[in-house]
N, C-alpha and C positions, 0 to 999 in steps of 0.2 A: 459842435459848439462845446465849449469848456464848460465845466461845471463846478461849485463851490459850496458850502453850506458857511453859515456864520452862526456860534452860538455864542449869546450873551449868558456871561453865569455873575452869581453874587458871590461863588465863593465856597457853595458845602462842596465839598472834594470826595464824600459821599454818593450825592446825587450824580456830578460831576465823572465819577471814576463809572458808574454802572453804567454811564452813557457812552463813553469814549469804550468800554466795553464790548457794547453792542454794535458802537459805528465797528470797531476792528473784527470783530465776529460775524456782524449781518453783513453790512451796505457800505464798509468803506470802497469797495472799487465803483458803485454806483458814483461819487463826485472825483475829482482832479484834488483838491483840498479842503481842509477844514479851518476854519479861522475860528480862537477861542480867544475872546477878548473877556478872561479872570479881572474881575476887577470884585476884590475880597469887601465887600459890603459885612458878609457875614462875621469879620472879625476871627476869620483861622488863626491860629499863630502859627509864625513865620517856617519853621522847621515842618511842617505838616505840611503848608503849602509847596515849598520847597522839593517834597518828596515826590508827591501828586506831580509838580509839573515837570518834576526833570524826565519823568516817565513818558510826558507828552513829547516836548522838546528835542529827546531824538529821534522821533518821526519824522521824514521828512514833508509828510504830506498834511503836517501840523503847522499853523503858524499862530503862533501865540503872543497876546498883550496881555501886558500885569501891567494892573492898580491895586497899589498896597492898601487903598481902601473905596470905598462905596462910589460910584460917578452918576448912578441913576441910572435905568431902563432905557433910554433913548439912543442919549450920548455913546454907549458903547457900539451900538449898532452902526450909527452915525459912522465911528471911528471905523469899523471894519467895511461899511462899506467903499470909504475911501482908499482903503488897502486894496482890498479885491479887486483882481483883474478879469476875471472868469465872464464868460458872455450870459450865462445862468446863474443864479442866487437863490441858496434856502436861507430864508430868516429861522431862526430855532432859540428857542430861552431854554435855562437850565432845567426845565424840568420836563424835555422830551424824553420820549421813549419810540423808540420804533423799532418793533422786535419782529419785524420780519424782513426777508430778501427782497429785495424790488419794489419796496413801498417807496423809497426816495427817488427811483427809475421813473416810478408811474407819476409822480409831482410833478417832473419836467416832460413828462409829455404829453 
């Protein structure tokens, strides 16, 4: 079975970068893809975001949605679930951490 994670963020590119950190370091081969639906609540400016996500963007096992600003907590999930094609789904908000190997293995089974 395929597998996916979705994270909804507001925006810090801070919080945002130590995560995509640890997915590339720990447990990215634990999922098939990540879907990050950015949607800038927090009000970055434009060149800072920019920078953050062009660093995602040539992943290919990133798929990425921008909102130049705020859509609320639901709605983004909403949106990437309708993307996602993966027979498995991790929901995740920006302010995960999972700093070990096999912790996102052990969710799906």
């Amino acid at each position: 079975m395929t597998r996916c994670a979705l994270l909804s963020t507001c925006g810090d590119v801070f919080i945002l970068g130590l995560c995509i950190k640890l997915w590339r370091e720990r447990w990215c081969n634990e999922i098939g893809k990540l879907y990050i639906n950015y949607n800038n609540h927090a009000g970055i400016p434009l060149p800072v975001v920019k920078e953050c996500l062009t660093k995602l963007i040539d992943d290919p096992r990133v798929v990425l949605v921008y909102h130049p600003s705020g859509i609320g907590n639901g709605p983004p999930q909403v949106e990437l679930l309708n993307i996602a094609k993966e027979d498995l789904i991790l929901l995740l908000e920006d302010d995960f951490f999972i700093f070990e190997s096999g912790v996102v293995d052990g969710y799906f089974k």
